[in-house]
C-alpha positions as CSV (number, residue, x, y, z in Angstrom):
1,X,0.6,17.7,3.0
2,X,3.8,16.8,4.2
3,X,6.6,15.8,1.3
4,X,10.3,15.8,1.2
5,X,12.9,16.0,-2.1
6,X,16.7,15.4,-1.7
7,X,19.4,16.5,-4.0
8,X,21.9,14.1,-3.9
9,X,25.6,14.4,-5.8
10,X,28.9,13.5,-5.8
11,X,31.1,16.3,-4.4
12,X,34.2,15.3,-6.0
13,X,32.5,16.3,-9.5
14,X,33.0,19.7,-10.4
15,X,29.9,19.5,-12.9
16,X,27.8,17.5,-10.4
17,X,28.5,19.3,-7.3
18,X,27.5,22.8,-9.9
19,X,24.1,21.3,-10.8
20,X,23.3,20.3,-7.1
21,X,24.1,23.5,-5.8
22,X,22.0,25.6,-8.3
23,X,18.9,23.1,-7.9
24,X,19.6,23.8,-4.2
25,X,19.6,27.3,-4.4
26,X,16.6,27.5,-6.4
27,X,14.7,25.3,-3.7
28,X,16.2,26.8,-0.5
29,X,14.2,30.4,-2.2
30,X,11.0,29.1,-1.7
31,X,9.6,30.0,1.5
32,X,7.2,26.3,2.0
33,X,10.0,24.5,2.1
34,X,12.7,24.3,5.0
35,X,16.5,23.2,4.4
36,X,16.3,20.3,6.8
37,X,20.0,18.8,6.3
38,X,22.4,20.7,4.3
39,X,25.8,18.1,3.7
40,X,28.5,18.3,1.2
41,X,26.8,16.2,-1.7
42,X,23.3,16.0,0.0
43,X,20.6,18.4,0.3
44,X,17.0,17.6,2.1
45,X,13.9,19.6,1.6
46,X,10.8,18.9,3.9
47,X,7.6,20.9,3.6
48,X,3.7,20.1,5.4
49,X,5.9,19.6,8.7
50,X,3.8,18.5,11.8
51,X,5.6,18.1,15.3
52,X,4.6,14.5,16.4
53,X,3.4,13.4,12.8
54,X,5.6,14.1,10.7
55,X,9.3,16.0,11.0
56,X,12.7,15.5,10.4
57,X,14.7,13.8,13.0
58,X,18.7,14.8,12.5
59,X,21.1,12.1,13.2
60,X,24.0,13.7,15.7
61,X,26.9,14.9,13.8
62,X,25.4,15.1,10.7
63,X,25.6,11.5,9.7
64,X,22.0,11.6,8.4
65,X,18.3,12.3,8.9
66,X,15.4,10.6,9.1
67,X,12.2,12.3,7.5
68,X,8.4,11.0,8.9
69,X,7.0,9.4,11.9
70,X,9.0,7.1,14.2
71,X,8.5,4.4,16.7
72,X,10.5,2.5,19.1
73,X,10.3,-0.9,18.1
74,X,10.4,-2.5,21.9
75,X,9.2,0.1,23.8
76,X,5.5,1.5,22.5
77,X,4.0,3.9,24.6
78,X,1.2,5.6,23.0
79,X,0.7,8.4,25.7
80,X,4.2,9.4,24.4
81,X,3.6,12.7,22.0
82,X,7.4,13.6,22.8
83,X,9.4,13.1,19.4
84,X,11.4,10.1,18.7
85,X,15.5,11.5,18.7
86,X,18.5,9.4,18.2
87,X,21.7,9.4,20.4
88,X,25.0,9.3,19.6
89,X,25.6,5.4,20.4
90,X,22.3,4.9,18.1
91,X,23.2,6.7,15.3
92,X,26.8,4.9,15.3
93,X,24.7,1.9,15.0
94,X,22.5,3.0,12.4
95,X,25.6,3.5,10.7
96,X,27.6,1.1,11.6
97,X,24.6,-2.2,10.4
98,X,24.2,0.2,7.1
99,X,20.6,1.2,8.3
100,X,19.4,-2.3,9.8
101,X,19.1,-1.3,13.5
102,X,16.3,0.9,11.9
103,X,14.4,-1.7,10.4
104,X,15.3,-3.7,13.4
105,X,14.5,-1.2,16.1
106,X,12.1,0.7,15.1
107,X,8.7,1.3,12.9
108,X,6.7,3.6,11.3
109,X,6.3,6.0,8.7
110,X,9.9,7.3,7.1
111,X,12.8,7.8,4.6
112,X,15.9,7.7,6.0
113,X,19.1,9.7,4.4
114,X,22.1,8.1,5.8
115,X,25.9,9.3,5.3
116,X,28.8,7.0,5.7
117,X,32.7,8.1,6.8
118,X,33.2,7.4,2.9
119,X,31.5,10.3,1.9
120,X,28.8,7.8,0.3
121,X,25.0,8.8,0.6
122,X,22.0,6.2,1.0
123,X,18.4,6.6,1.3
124,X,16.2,3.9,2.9
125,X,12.7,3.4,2.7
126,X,10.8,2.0,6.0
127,X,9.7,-1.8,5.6
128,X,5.7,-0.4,5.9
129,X,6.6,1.8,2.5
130,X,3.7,4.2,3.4
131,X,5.8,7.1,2.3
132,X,6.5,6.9,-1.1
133,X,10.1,7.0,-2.4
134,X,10.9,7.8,-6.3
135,X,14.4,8.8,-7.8
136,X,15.1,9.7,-10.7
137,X,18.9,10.9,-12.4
138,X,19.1,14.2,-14.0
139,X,22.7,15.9,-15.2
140,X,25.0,13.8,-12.6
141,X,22.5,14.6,-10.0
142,X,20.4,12.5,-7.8
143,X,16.7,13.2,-7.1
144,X,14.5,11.7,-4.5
145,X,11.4,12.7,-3.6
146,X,7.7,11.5,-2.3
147,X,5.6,13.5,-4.8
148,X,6.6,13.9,-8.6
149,X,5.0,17.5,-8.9
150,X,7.5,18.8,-6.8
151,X,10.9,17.1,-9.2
152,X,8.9,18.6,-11.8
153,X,8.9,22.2,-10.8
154,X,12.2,21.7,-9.5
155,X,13.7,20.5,-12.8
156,X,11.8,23.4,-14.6
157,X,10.8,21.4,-17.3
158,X,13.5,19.8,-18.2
159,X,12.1,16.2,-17.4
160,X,11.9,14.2,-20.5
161,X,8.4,12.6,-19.7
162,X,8.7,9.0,-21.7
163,X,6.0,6.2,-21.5
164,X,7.6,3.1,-19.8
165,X,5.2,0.9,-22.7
166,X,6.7,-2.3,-21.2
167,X,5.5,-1.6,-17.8
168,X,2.1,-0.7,-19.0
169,X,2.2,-4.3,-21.1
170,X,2.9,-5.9,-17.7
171,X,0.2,-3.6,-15.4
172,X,-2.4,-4.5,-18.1
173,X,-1.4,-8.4,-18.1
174,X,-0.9,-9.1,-14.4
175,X,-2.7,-6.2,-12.1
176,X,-0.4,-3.4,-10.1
177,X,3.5,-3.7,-10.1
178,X,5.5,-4.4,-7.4
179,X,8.9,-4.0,-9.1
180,X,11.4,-1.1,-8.7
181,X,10.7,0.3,-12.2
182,X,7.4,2.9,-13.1
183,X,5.3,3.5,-16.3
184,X,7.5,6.3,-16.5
185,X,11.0,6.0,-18.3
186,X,13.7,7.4,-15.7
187,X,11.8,7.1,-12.2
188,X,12.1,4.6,-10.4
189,X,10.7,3.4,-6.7
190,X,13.4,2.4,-3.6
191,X,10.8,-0.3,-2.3
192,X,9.7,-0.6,1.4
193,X,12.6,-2.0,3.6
194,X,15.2,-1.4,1.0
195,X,18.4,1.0,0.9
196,X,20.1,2.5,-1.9
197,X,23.3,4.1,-2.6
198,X,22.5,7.4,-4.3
199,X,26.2,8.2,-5.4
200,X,27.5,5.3,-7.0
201,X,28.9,6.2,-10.4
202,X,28.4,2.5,-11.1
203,X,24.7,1.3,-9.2
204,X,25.1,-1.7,-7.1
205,X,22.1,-3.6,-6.5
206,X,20.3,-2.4,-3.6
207,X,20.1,-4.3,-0.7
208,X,16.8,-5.5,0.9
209,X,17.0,-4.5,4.7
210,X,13.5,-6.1,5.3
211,X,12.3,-9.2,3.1
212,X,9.0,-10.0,3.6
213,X,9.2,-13.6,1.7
214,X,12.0,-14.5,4.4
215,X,10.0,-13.2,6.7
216,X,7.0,-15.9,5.7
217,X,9.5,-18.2,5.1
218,X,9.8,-18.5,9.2
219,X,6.8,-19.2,10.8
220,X,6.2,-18.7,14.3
221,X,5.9,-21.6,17.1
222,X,2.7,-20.5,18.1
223,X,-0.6,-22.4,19.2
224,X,-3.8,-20.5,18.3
225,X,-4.4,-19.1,21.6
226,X,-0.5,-18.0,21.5
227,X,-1.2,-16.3,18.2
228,X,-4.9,-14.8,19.1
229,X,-3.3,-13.2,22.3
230,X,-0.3,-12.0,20.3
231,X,-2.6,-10.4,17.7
232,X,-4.9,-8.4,19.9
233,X,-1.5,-6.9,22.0
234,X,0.5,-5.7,18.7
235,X,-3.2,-4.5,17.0
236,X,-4.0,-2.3,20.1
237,X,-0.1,-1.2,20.3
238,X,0.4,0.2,16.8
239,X,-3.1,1.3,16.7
240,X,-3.1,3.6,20.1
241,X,0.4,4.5,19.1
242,X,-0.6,5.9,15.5
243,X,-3.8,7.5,17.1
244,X,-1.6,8.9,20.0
245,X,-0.2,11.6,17.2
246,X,-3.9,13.2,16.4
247,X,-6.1,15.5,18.8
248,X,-9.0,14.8,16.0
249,X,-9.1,11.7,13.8
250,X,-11.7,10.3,11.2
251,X,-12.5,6.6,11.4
252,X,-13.7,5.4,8.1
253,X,-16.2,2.6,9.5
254,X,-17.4,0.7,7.0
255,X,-19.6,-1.6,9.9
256,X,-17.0,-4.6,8.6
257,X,-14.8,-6.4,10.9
258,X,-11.3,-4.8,10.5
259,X,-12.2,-1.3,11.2
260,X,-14.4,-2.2,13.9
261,X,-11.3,-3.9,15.6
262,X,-9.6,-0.7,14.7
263,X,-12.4,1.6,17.1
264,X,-11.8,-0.9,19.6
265,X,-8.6,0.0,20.0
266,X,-9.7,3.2,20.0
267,X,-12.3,3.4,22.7
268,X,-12.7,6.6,25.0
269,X,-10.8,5.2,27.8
270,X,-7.9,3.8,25.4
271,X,-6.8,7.0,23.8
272,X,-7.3,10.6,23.9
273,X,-7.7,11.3,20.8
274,X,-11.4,12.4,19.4
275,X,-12.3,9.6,17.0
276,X,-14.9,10.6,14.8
277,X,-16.2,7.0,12.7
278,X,-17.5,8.4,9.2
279,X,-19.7,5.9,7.2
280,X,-20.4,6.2,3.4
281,X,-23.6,4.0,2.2
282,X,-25.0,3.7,-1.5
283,X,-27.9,2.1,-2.7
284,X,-27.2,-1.7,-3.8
285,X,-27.7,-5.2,-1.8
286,X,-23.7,-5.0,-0.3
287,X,-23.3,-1.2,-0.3
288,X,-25.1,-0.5,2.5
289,X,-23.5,-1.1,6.1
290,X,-24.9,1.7,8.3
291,X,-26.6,-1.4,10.5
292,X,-23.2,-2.6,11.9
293,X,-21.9,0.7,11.8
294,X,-24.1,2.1,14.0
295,X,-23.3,-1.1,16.4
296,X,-19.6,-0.7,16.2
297,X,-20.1,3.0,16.8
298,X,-22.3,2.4,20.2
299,X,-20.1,-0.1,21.4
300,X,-16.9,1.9,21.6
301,X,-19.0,5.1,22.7
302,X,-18.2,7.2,19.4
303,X,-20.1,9.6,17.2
304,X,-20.8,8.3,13.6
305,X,-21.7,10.5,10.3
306,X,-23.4,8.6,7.6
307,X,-22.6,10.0,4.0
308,X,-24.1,8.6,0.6
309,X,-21.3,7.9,-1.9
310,X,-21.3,10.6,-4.0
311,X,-23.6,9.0,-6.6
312,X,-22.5,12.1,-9.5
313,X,-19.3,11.7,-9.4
314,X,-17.8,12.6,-12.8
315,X,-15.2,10.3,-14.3
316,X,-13.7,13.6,-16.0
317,X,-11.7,14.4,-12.7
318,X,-9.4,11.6,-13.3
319,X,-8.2,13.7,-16.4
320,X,-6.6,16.6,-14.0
321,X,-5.7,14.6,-10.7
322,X,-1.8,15.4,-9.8
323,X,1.0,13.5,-12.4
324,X,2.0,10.2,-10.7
325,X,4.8,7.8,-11.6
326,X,2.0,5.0,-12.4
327,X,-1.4,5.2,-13.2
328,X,-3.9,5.7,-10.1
329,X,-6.4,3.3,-9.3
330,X,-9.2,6.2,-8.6
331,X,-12.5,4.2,-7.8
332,X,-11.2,4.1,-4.0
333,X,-10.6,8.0,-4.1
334,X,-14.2,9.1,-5.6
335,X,-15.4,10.2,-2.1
336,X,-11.6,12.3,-1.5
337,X,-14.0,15.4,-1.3
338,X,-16.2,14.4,1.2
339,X,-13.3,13.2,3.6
340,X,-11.5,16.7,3.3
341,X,-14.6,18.8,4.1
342,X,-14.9,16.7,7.1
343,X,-11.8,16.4,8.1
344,X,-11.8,20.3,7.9
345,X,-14.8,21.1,9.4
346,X,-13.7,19.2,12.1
347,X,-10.7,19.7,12.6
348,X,-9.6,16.1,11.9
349,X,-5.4,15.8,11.3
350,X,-5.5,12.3,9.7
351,X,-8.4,9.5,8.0
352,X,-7.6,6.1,9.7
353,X,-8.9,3.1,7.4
354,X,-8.7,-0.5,8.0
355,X,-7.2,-1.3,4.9
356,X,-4.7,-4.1,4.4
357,X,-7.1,-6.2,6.7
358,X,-8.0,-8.9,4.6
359,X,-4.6,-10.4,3.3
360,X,-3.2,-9.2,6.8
361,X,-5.8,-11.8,9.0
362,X,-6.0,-13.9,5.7
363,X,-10.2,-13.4,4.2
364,X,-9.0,-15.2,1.5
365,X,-11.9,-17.8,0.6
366,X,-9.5,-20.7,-1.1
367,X,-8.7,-24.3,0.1
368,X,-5.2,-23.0,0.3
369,X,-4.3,-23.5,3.7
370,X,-5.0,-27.4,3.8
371,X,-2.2,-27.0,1.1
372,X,0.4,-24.9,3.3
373,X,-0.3,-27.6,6.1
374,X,1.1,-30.1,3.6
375,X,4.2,-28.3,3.0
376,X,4.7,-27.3,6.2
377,X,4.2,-30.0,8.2
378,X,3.4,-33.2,6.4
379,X,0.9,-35.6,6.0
380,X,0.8,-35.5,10.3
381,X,-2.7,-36.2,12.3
382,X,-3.5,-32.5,12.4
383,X,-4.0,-32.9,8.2
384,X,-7.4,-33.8,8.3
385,X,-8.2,-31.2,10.5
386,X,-6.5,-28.2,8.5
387,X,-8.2,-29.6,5.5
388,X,-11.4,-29.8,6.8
389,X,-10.8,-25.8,7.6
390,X,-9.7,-25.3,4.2
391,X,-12.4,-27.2,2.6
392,X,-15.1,-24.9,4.8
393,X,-12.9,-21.7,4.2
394,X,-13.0,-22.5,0.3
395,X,-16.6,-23.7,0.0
396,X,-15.4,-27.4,-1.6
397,X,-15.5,-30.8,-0.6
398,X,-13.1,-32.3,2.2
399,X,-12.3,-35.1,-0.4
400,X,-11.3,-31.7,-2.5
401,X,-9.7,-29.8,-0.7
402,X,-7.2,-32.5,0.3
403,X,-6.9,-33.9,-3.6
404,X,-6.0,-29.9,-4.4
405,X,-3.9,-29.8,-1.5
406,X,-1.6,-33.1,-2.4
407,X,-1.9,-31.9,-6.1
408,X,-0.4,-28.5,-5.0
409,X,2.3,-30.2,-2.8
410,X,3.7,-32.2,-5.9
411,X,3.6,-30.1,-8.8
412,X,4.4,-26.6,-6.6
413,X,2.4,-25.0,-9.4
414,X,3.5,-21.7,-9.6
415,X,1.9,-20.6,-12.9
416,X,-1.7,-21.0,-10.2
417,X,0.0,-18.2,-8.3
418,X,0.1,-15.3,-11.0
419,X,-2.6,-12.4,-10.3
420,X,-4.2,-11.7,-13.5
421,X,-5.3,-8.0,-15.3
422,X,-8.2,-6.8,-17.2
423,X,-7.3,-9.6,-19.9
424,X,-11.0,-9.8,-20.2
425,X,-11.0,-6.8,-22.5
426,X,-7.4,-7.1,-24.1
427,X,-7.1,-7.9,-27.6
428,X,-6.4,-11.5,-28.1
429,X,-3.1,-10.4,-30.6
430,X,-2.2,-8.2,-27.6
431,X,-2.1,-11.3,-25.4
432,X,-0.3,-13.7,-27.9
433,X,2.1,-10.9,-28.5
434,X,3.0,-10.0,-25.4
435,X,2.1,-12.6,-22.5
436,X,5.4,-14.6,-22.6
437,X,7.7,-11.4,-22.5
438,X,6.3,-9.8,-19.7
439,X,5.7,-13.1,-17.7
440,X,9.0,-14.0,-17.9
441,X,10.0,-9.9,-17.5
442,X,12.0,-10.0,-14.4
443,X,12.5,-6.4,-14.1
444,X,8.9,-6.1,-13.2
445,X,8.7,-8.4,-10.1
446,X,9.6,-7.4,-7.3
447,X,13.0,-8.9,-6.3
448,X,12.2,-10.9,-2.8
449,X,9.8,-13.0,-4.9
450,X,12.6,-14.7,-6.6
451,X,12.0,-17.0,-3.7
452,X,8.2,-16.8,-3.5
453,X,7.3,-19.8,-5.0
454,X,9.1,-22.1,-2.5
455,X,6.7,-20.3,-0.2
456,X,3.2,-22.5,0.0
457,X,0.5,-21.3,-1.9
458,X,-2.0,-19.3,0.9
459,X,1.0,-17.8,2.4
460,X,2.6,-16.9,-1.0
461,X,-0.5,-14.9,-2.0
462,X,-1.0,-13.4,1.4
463,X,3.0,-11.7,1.1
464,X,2.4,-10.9,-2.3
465,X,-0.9,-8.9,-1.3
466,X,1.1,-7.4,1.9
467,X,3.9,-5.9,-0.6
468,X,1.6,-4.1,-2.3
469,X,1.8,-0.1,-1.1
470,X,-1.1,1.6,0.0
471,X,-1.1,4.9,-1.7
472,X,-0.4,7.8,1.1
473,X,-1.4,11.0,-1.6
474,X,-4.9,12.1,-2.2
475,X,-4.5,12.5,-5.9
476,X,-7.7,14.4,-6.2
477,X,-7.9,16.9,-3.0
478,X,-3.7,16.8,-2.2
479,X,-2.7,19.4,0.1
480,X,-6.8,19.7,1.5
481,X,-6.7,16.3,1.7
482,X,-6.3,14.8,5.7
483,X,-3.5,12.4,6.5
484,X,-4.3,8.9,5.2
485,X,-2.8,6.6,8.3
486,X,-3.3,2.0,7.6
487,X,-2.8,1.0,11.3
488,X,-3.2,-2.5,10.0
489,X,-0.5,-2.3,8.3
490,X,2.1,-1.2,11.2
491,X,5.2,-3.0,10.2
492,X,5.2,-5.2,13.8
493,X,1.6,-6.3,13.1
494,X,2.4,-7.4,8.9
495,X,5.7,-9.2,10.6
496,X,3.4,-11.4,12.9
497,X,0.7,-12.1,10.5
498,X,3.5,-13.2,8.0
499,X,4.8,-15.3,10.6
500,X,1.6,-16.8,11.1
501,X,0.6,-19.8,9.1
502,X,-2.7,-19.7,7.2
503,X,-4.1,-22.6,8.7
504,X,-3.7,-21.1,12.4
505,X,-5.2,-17.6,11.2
506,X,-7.7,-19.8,9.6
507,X,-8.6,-22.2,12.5
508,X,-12.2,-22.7,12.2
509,X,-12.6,-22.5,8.0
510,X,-13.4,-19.5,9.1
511,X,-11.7,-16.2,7.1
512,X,-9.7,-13.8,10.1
513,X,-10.5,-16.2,12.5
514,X,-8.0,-15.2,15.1
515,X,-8.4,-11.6,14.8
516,X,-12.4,-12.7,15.0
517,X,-11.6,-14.3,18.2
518,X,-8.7,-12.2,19.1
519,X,-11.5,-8.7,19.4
520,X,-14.8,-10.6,20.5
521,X,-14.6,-8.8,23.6
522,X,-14.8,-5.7,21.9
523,X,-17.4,-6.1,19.3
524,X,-20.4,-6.5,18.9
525,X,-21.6,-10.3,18.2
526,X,-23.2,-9.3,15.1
527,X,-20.2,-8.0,13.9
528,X,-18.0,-10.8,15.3
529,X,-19.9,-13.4,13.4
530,X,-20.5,-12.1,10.3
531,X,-20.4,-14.0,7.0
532,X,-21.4,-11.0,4.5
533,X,-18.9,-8.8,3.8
534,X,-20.0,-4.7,2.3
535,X,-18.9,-4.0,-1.3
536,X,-19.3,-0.9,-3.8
537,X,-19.9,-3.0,-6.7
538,X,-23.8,-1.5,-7.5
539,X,-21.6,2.5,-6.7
540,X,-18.9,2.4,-9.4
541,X,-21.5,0.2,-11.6
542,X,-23.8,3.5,-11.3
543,X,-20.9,5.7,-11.6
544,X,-19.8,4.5,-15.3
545,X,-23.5,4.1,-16.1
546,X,-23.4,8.1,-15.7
547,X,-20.4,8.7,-17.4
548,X,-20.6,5.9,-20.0
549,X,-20.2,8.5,-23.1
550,X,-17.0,9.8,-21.6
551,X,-15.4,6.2,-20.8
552,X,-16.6,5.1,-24.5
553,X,-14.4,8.0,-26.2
554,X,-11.9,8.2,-23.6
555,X,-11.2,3.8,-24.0
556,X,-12.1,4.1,-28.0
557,X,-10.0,7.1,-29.3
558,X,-7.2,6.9,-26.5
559,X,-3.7,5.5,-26.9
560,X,-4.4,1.6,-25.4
561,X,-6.7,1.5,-29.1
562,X,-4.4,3.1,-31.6
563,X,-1.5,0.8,-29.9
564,X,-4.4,-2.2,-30.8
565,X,-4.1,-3.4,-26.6
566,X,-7.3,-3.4,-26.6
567,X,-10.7,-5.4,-27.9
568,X,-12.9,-2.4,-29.3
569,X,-15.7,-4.8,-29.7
570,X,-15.7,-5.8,-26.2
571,X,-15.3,-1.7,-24.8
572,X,-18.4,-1.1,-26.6
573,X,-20.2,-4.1,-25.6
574,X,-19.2,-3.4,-21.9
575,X,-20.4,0.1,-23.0
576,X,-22.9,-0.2,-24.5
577,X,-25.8,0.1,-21.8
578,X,-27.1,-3.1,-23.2
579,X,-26.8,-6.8,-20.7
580,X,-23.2,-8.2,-21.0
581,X,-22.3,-12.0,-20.9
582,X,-18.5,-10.6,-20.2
583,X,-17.0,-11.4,-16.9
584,X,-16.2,-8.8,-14.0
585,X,-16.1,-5.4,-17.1
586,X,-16.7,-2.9,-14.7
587,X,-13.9,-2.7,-12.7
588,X,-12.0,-3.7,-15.9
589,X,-13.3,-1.0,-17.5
590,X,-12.5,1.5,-14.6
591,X,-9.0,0.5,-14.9
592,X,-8.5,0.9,-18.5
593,X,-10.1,4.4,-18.0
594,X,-7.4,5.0,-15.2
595,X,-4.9,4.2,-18.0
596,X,-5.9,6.0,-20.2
597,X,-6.3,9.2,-18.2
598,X,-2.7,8.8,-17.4
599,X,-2.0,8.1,-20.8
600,X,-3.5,11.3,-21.6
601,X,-2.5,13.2,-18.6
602,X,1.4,13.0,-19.8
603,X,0.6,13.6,-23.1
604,X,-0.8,16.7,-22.6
């Protein structure tokens, strides 16, 4: 389990520079953890070090060091296991564009530490954010760190845990924040492709190195057949290049399109890694997939194991996972167990998913691309074509879809654009209360979307889904957990599908049509062309079935009630075992209960 923390402190402070050095001291005794740059005002720690994976990379002359996995931006060679290492005329660079020939130059998987002639320290987080990045200030000194566990033990207890209540309001009204601040009081998150000065007595903004809105904001002058070439060449680079790390890798195929493009990429003669596809299947009318597994599998030449999702999964787990700046979404962690015995037993370094797919080659089943055609280029000839794309994508009328379209154009509706909660279950005084102030709550948005509305509306929700962080941890198996690696969501391959209207990825009305067309070669037709798409819906509805008593107590008695957030009436009836008339309360109710474990998991 690799993780880094940095001390960080201003050396001209005698009280500063005293508290660095004895939290520095205390770490350097611990024999899992390895000094990795040791600077006047600046202290790394790395642990879980892999060479090829994941290492520190030292800038020359001490000027910095760069913690993870790197790439060169221009010239991917996934046969390539020799370590990425700076020279001297790149690190002056580095330096010299305050960390923007990184972004530029290269991708990956890092935190960067950089040191300037003034003595001033920054840290900045790679535009993919895949490693996670939390500070928080204790006694003059700077902490920064992946996992919160290890500031913990390092502060000894001295951490005063406070509930950030407003960011909790917000998480409950709108869905998962993408702001700099945490449900935790003190910690906050350097975002992806963003760099902070860590010893600044007076904070200046940080700076955004790599805006993804701007980034939408210039599409690419690119027919379809332009864009379906340019898609397969960056998918099969970062994919092979990620794989390229790993003697042993597990695949999770779920049969669906994105991680059968994913084994494509990965087919005996492409790489040399072993690729070992795992499926899981549970009983339900979407939950089973094994059927196009098994095709994808035979296609690329790989072995597959089939694994029922673990069907007794106990809900009471979530109440001892690790501490976490924000509560964990757990329903995509229930099988964490399975996955680490097989990535032990054989010998697997890392679990490849092809998350991030569907907002990356836009499955988004909404008339909104007739709409970005519109604002993008007009009420031109190719209109009635892109709407009649939209209106087949969206499942509406043509006469629809362009009304919704010119609608959209005029007004620019932005409230339309806000991703809602679990506001099914909320209690109404809750949402009177408290709607307004957290809509209007900047500090809870993340700061490039300032902008976002003059974006058009498919490819406004397609950047706000992309800025949304994977999580990297296994918050149930942790250290016996294998390495979670997103090819999909390689920084090179997010920058081109950004750049990409929706109507061109949609070309067709038919959801990741390009990356469909891009990977026919490689897949089987069934695949290729398929309409259904695999769900757990019927699992995690059979999972609170069995722990229904628990989530009834847990929701009822728990902190969300006594604060009166939420409609008891409505927990029981969604509890209650008994037909429901209430939209979507299943994975309302598995939220809440993430809440609430968290709630309870800080409070005890």
């Amino acid at each position: 389990m690799f993780r880094y923390i940095a001390i960080a402190w201003n050396p001209a402070e005698p009280f500063c520079a005293a508290q660095g050095h004895q939290l520095g001291l205390q770490w350097q005794q611990r024999t899992d953890w390895v000094l990795s740059l040791h600077h006047p005002g600046l202290q790394v720690f790395t642990t879980g070090v892999q060479l090829n994976v994941n290492q520190p990379t030292p800038l020359p002359e001490q000027l910095g060091i760069v913690i993870g996995k790197l790439f060169r931006r221009h010239v991917i060679d996934p046969t390539a296991l020799n370590p990425t290492q700076f020279s001297s005329g790149e690190a002056a660079q580095l330096l010299r564009t305050s960390g923007q020939s990184l972004v530029s130059d290269f991708w990956g998987r890092y935190v960067a530490f950089l040191r300037h002639s003034s003595g001033t320290t920054c840290v900045l987080r790679d535009p993919s954010g895949t490693l996670p990045c939390f500070r928080l200030r204790h006694a003059g000194v700077t902490l920064v760190f992946s996992w919160l566990e290890d500031a913990l033990l390092m502060l000894g207890g001295e951490f005063d845990a406070r509930i950030n209540w407003d960011a909790l309001c917000a998480q409950l009204l709108t869905g998962a924040l993408i702001g700099r601040e945490t449900a935790l009081m003190g910690v906050t998150q350097v975002l992806p492709g963003e760099i902070v000065d860590l010893q600044d007595d007076e904070p200046r903004p940080p700076a955004l190195l790599w805006n993804a809105v701007e980034i939408a904001n210039s599409p690419a002058a690119l027919d379809a057949q332009e864009a379906t070439q340019l898609i397969r060449q960056t998918v099969q680079s970062c994919t092979r290049a990620w794989a390229s790390c790993y003697t042993t890798l597990l695949l999770r195929l779920s049969g669906g399109l994105d991680s059968s493009i994913l084994l494509g990429c990965m087919a005996p003669a492409d790489t040399s890694a072993d690729v070992i596809c795992l499926n899981y299947h549970s009983r339900g009318s979407d939950s089973d997939e094994r059927y196009f597994a098994r095709l994808s599998a035979a296609r690329a030449g790989r072995d597959l194991l089939e694994r029922e999702r673990n069907p007794s999964f106990q809900l009471e787990r979530v109440l001892q996972i690790a501490r976490m700046p924000d509560p964990v979404p757990y329903i995509g962690w229930m099988n964490a167990n399975t996955d680490a015995q097989l990535a032990r037993a054989y010998g697997a370094g890392a679990l490849f998913t092809g998350a991030g797919g569907d907002a990356l080659f836009y499955e988004i089943p909404r008339w909104w691309p007739a709409a970005d055609y519109l604002h993008t280029k007009g009420l031109t000839t190719g209109f009635a074509a892109a709407a009649m794309d939209a209106a087949r994508l969206g499942r509406v009328s043509l006469w629809r879809a362009g009304a919704l379209a010119l609608r959209e154009r005029i007004h620019l509706r932005t409230e339309s654009r806000s991703p809602k909660g679990a506001t099914t279950l909320l209690a109404q005084s809750f949402l009177q209360d408290r709607e307004r102030e957290a809509k209007h709550e900047s500090r809870f948005i993340h700061p490039a979307l300032q902008m976002g509305p003059y974006l058009p509306i498919g490819k406004y929700m397609q950047t706000v889904a992309l800025m949304h962080p994977m999580g990297y941890y296994d918050p149930f198996e942790q250290a016996a957990a294998a390495e979670l690696v997103n090819p999909l969501l390689s920084q090179p391959l997010v920058e081109l599908c950004l750049r990409l209207p929706s109507y061109v990825l949609t070309q067709g009305g038919q959801g990741r049509a390009l990356a469909r067309r891009a990977f026919a070669p490689d897949l089987p037709p069934q695949i290729t062309h398929r309409r259904s798409k695999g769900g757990m819906e019927e699992h995690i509805k059979s999972v609170l079935k069995a722990n229904r008593d628990f989530a009834r107590t847990l929701l009822l008695e728990g902190k969300l009630s006594h604060q009166g957030w939420i409609d008891r009436a409505k927990v029981e009836e969604s509890l209650s075992g008994r037909p429901t008339a209430l939209p979507g309360p299943i994975s309302q109710i598995h939220g809440l209960v993430a809440i609430e474990a968290w709630l309870s998991r800080w409070s005890n």
